[in-house]
N, C-alpha and C positions, 0 to 999 in steps of 0.2 A: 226849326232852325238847326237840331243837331245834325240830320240829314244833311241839309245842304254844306255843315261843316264839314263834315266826315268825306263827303265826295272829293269839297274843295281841298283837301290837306290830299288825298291818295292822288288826284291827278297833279297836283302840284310838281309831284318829280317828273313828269312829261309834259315841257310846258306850259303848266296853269300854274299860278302863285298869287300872292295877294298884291295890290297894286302898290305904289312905290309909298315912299312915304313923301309927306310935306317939304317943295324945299324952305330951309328956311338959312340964314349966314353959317353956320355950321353944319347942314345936313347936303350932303352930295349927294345928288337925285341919281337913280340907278335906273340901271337898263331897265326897259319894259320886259316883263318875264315873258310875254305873248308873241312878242318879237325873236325868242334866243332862236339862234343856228341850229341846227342839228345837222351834224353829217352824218351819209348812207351814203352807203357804196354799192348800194341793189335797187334796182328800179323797185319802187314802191308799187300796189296792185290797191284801187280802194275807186268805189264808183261815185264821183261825185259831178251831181246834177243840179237842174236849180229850173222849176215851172215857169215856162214865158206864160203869161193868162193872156186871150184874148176875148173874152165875155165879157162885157160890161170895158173894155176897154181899158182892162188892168193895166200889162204891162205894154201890149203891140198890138196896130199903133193906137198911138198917144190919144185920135180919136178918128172917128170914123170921116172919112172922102178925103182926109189929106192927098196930099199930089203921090204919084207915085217914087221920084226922088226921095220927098222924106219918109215915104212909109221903110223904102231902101236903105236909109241915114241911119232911122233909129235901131233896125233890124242890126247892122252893122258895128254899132254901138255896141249895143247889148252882148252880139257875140264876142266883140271884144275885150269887153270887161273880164266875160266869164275862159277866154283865152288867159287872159291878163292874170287872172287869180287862180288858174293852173286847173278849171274845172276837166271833165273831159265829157260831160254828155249834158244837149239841150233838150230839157220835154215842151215842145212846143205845141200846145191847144190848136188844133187844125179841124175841128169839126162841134163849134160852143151850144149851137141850137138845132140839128137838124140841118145845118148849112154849111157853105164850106169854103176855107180858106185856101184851095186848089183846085182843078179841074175835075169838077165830079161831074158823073151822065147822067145821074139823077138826082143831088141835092142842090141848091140855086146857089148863088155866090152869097158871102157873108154880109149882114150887116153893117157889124164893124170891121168893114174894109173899106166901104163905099159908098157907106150912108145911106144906101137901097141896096133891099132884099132882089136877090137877083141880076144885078149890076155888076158886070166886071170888070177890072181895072182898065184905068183909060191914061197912056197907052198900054195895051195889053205885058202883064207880065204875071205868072202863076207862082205867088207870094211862097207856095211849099216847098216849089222848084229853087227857089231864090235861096232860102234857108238852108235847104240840105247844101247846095254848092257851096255858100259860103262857113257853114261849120264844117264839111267837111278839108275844105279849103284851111281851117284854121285847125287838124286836127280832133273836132270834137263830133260823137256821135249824135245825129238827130231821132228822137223817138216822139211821135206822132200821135199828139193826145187827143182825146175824141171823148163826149159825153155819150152812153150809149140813146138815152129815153128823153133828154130833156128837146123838146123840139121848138119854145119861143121862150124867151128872157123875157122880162118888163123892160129890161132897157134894150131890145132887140130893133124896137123902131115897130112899125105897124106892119101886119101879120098881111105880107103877100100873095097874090095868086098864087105865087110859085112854092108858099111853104108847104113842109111836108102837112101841116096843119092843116090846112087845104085841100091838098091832093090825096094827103090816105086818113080824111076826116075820122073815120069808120075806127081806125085805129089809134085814135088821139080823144084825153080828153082834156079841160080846162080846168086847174087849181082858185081857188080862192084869192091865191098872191100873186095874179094875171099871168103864172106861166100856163104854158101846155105840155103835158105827157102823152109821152109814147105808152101804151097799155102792154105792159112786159110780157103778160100770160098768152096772148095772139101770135097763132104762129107767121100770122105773115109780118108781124112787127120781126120776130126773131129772123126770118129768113131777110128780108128786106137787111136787115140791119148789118148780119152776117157779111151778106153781098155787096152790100155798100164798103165794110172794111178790108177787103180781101180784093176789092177791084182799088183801094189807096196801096195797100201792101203791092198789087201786081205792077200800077203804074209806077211807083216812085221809089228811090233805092231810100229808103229811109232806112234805120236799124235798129227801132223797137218802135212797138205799137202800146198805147198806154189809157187806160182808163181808171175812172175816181169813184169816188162815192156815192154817182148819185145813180143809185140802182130804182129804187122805188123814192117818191120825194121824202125831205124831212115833214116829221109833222106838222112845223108850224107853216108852211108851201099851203098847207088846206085849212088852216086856222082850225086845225086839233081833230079835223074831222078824217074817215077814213078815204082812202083813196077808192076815186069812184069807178069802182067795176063792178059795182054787185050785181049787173045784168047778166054779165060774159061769168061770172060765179056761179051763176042761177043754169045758165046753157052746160058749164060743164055738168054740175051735179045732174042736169038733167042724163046730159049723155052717160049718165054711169059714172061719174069721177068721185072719188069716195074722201078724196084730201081735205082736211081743213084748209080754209081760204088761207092761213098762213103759208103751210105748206105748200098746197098748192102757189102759192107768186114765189116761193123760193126756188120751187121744182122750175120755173120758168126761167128765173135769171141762173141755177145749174146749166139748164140746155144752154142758153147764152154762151155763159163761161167756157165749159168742158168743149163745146162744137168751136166755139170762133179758135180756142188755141187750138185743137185738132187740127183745125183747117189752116189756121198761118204756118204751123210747122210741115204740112203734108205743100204748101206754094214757096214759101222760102224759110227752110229750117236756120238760118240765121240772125229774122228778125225777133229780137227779144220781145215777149210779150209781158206786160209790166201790168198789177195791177194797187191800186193805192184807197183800200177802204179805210171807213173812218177807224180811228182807233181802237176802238173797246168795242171789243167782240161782245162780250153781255156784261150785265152788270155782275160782280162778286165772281169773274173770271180771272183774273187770282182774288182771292178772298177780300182785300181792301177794296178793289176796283168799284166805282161808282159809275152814273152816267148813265149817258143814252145804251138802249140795246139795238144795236144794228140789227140783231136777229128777226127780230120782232118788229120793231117800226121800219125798216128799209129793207128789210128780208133778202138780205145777205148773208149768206151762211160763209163770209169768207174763213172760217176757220177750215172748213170741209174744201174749201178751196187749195191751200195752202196745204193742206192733207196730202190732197188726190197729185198736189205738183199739176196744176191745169195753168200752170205759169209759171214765166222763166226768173221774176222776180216781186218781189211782194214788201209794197212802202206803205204799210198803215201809217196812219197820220195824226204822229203823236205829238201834238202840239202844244203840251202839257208841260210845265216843270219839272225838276227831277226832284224838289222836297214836297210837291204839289200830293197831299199824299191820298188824297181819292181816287187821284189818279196821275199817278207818277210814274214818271217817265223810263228811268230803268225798269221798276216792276213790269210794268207792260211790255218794254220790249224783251225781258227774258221770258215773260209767258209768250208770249207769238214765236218767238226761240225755240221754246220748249214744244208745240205744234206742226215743227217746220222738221217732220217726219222725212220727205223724201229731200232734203238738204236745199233748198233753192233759195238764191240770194235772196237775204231779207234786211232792207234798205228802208230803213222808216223816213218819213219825211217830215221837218222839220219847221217849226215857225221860227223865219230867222227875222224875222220884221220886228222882232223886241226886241233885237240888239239895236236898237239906238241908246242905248248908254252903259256906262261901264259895268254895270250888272247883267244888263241884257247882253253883251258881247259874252263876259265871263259864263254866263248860263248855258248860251248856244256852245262854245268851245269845250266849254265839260262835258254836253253832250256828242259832239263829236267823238272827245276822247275816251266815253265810255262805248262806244261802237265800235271802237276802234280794239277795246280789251274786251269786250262781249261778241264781238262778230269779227275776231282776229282770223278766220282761214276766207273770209269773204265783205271785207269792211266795206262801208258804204253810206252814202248820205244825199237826200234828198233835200232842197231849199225852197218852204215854201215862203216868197216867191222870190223872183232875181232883183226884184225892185230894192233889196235891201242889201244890197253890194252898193247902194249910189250913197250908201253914207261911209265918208271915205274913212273912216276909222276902223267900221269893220271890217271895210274889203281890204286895208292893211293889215290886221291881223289874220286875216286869212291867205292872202296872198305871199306876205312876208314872214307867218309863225305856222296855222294850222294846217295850211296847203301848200306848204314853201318846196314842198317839193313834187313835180307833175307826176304825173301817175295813168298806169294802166288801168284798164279793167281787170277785175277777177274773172276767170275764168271760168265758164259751163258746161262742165264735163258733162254732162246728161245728154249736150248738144252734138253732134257731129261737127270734125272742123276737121279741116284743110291743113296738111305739113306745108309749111313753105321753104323755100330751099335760101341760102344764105344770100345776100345780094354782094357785087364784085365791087371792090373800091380800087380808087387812084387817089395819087396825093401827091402835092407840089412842095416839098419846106427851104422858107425861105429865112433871112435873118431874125425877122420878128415874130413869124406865124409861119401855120402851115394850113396851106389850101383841100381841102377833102372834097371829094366826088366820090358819088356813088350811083351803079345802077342795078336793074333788077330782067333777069331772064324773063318773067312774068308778072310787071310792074303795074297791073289791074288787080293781083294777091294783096298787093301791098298795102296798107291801111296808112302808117306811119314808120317811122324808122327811128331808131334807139342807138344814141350814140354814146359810148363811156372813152374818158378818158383819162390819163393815168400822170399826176404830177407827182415827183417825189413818190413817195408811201402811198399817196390817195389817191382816189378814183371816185369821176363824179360824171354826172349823165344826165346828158338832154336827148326830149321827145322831140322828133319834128315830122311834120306833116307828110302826106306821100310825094303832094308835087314838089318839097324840096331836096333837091337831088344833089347840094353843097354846100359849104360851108367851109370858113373862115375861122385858124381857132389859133389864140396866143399859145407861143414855145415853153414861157416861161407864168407863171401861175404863183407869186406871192416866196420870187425867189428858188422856185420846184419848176424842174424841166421835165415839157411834156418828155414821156417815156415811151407810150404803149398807145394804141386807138383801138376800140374794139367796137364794129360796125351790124347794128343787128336787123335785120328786117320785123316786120309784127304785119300779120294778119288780119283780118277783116274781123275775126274771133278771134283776137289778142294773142295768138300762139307765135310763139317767137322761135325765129328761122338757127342754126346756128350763127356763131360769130364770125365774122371776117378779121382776122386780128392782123396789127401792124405794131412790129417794134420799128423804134423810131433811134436812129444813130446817137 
């Protein structure tokens, strides 16, 4: 308990505080502390995202062959919420079992999309296409989440001609717990798999590609027993391979990692490659740390990952409390901090689904706030999952305290990026308002556009999307006459153009 004190008292001065007191005939109930204003007068930079799941029919859609209008409704929902609460990037699951939720040339259509493997939407519409227009439409980046190995769910529906289960038997095999795996150590599972993501990355303007945890299965996938390759273990050794079989399935999912970022940054150095392993690197990695060892049962060496920088950002998945103390939540994130050698955003991802009550809110929001003082030159936060913005308490204290103000991306200096030149304004002022437009020499640079504006002493700024090119803003502001308008372009890579400034009579 003293942990979790000690946290709640230091973020308490940004934000966090204890909840109000009881009313009773003489106690005046006081503001919600979760709620207070904060003003800034500089665009804020912090990544915040939040997992659509489409496996088992998490969060989209709702469930499998719905019409294609509501599969459209709820998609539109969803990004609205995450518009609504000021996020700026959706990771949306586009590839849950070896199948796919967009025009692929070689995996079939998804399950849960259509209730049959291999079926695609009647009338035709390419579900990834639909997402990227509409977040991009609303401001927010799309990054393109994909299992690499897992090739049939139990709740996938029955196993197709068209599944890859099927068609590259040879390099699949069957778990215990009715999934199928992709056998990681085969190089034509690697090249297949490569090839499959880099023809999503060429078709689609997406702007991160993202994968999870599930490199080699968890244990209990084969009910405790090892994963079965000891044929294709027996052919290496034969051929001369001198590795222990651990080794050896790590050496496999390295080629994976290290080749597929090579190869997304050598076809579009812009799309962020994002990777999200489970939390705890091994056990006693910092010295309290308990738990599963990724190393060793999924044979994930993500810490060598995050070493080598073979990715543009890195969300372990610490789903943990922060007084939890075997494995608690600041400690782990300063040790994966303390690993993150070549600087690359490091965006843990988050169980925000225990905030349904005032502890669980207060928990997630102190974790935010300690990201926010521990990863201050690159803050960031991942939500696993979006489903838990639908409890409207949280998504008000997010919307209205934690993230009350929208926000860029951090920047990738490692990355190459594009100067953009300032975009030109016009403005109408009339009695009450004044009318703004804006455009841009090369209005395909443009991602969004950053508007500050100056009342009295203050100055305060909204984000708006690219296809908005004006707006309508009051003269006067709480008594404070606008002054000043200062008009900014932003980038595809978040670099911001000079200002166009406008004093106002």
């Amino acid at each position: 308990m003293m942990i979790r004190v000690i946290f709640s008292v230091l973020i308490s001065v940004t934000l966090i505080a204890c909840q109000s007191a009881p009313l009773t005939p003489t106690t005046k109930q006081q503001p919600n502390p979760l709620l207070a204003t904060i003003h800034t007068e500089d665009v804020v930079r912090e990544f915040r995202a939040a997992w659509v799941a489409t496996v088992a029919n998490i969060n989209w859609p709702q469930q499998p062959g719905l019409p294609v209008e509501e599969q459209k409704r709820q998609a539109i929902k969803i990004l609205d919420t995450l518009q609504t609460n000021n996020f700026n990037t959706v990771i949306f699951q586009v590839r849950p079992q070896a199948d796919a939720l967009y025009q692929s040339s070689t995996e079939p259509w998804s399950y849960y999309l259509t209730g049959k493997q291999g079926q695609a939407p009647e009338p035709f519409y390419d579900p990834l296409q639909f997402w990227i227009e509409q977040a991009h439409k609303r401001g927010l980046k799309l990054h393109a989440w994909f299992n690499p190995y897992r090739v049939h769910h139990p709740s996938g529906g029955s196993v197709s001609e068209q599944s890859m289960s099927v068609q590259m038997a040879e390099d699949v095999v069957q778990l215990k717990n009715g999934m199928h795996w992709f056998i990681p150590t085969n190089q034509s599972v690697i090249d297949y798999s490569i090839a499959t993501l880099l023809e999503l990355v060429e078709n689609y303007d997406i702007d991160g590609l993202h994968y999870d945890d599930y490199f080699y299965p968890y244990p209990s996938y084969n009910e405790g027993e090892d994963f079965p390759d000891q044929s294709q273990y027996l052919d290496y050794q034969k051929q001369g391979g001198k590795l222990s079989k651990g080794d050896w399935r790590r050496a496999a999912v390295n080629q994976f990692t290290k080749t597929l970022y090579e190869q997304v940054k050598q076809l579009k150095a812009h799309v962020q490659v994002g990777i999200s392993p489970f939390g705890i690197y091994r056990p006693k990695q910092p010295a309290t740390i308990r738990g599963l060892d990724q190393y060793e049962k999924l044979y994930a060496d993500a810490k060598l990952w995050l070493n080598e920088g073979w990715l543009d950002y890195f969300t372990p998945q610490l789903y943990w409390s922060i007084n939890q103390y075997s494995q608690s939540y600041p400690v782990l994130l300063a040790w994966w901090q303390s690993q993150n050698s070549k600087n690359r955003h490091l965006w843990p991802g988050i169980n925000t689904l225990k905030a349904d009550d005032d502890a669980g809110i207060d928990e997630v929001v102190n974790q935010i706030m300690i990201n926010r003082g521990m990863l201050s030159q690159s803050p960031g936060v991942v939500f696993w999952n979006v489903k838990s913005l639908d409890n409207a308490d949280f998504s008000q204290v997010i919307e209205k305290g934690v993230f009350q103000h929208q926000a860029l991306l951090p920047l990738s200096n490692w990355l190459p990026a594009k100067e953009i030149s300032k975009p030109t304004v016009s403005y109408n002022q009339y009695a009450q308002d004044t009318k703004l437009s804006w455009h841009h020499a090369q209005p395909k640079l443009v991602f969004k556009t950053l508007v500050y504006l100056k009342y009295g002493d203050d100055w305060q700024y909204k984000i708006y999307p690219s296809m908005m090119r004006s707006i309508t803003v009051a003269n006067n502001n709480n008594g404070h006459p606008l002054s000043h308008i200062r008009v900014v372009a932003v980038s595809r890579d978040e670099v911001l153009s000079e200002a166009m400034e406008i004093q106002l009579e």
